[in-house]
N, C-alpha and C positions, 0 to 999 in steps of 0.2 A: 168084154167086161160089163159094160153096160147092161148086155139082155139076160146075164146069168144075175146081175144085182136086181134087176127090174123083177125077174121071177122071185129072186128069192123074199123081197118084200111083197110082192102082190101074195105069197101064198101062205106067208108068217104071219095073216090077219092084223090086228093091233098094234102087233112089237115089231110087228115090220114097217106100217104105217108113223110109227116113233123113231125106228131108227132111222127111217126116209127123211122126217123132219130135221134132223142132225148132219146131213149128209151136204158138204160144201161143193155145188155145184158149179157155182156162178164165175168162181178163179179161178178152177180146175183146170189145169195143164193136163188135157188129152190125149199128149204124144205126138198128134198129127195136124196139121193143119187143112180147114172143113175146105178150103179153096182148095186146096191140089184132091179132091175128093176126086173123081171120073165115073162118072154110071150114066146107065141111060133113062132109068126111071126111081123115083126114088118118092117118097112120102112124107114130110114135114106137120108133125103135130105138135099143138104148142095151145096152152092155156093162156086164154085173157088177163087172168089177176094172177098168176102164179109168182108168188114171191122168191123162188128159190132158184129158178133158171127164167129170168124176166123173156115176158114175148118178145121183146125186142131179139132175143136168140134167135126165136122162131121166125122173126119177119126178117132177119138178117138170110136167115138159111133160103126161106123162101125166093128172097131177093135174089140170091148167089144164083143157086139152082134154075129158074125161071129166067135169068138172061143168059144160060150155056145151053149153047144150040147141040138139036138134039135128044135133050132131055125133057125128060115128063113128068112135072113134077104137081105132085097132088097134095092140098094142101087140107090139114084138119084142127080148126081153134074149136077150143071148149072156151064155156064160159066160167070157168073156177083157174085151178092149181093145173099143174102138166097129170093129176090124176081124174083130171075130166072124161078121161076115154077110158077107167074102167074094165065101166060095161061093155064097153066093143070089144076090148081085149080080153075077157072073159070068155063072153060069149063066142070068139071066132071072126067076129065080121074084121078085123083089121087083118086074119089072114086070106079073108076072102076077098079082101081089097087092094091085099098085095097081088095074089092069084090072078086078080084080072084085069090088071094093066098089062 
């Protein structure tokens, strides 16, 4: 759900940039819970001032991931909104940084 909604605003310009801003992230019942999560390497990115999924999500995750032994967890803060990475996702580098772990 996540990366089909994530595409579809990164590529609807504007009106996807507004319907992102609508979009209730922060009470959002996920279905799952991030602790029984299991991987061996995994990527935590998370904006500094982001009002809509506060970094505290992000340093929580980080938190979780970084004490389960085993895993490799790499972490990425922008300085804005969770739309600080963009430009990496644009351009490719957040698949070239899955690719090489």
């Amino acid at each position: 759900m996540f990366t089909s909604v994530t595409f579809g605003y990164f590529f609807s310009g504007a009106y996807g940039s507004l319907a992102n801003s609508f979009v209730a992230t922060t009470g959002m019942n996920w279905g799952f819970e991030p602790r029984e999560i299991e991987t061996k390497k995994v990527i935590v990115s998370y904006g500094e001032k982001d009002v809509q999924s506060p970094p505290e999500h992000g340093m929580f995750l980080v938190d979780l991931f970084q004490k389960k032994e085993g895993v490799e967890c790499k972490v990425n803060v922008g300085k804005n909104g969770h739309d600080s990475f963009m430009f990496e996702f644009a351009s490719g580098a957040f698949v070239r940084e899955i690719v090489s772990m």
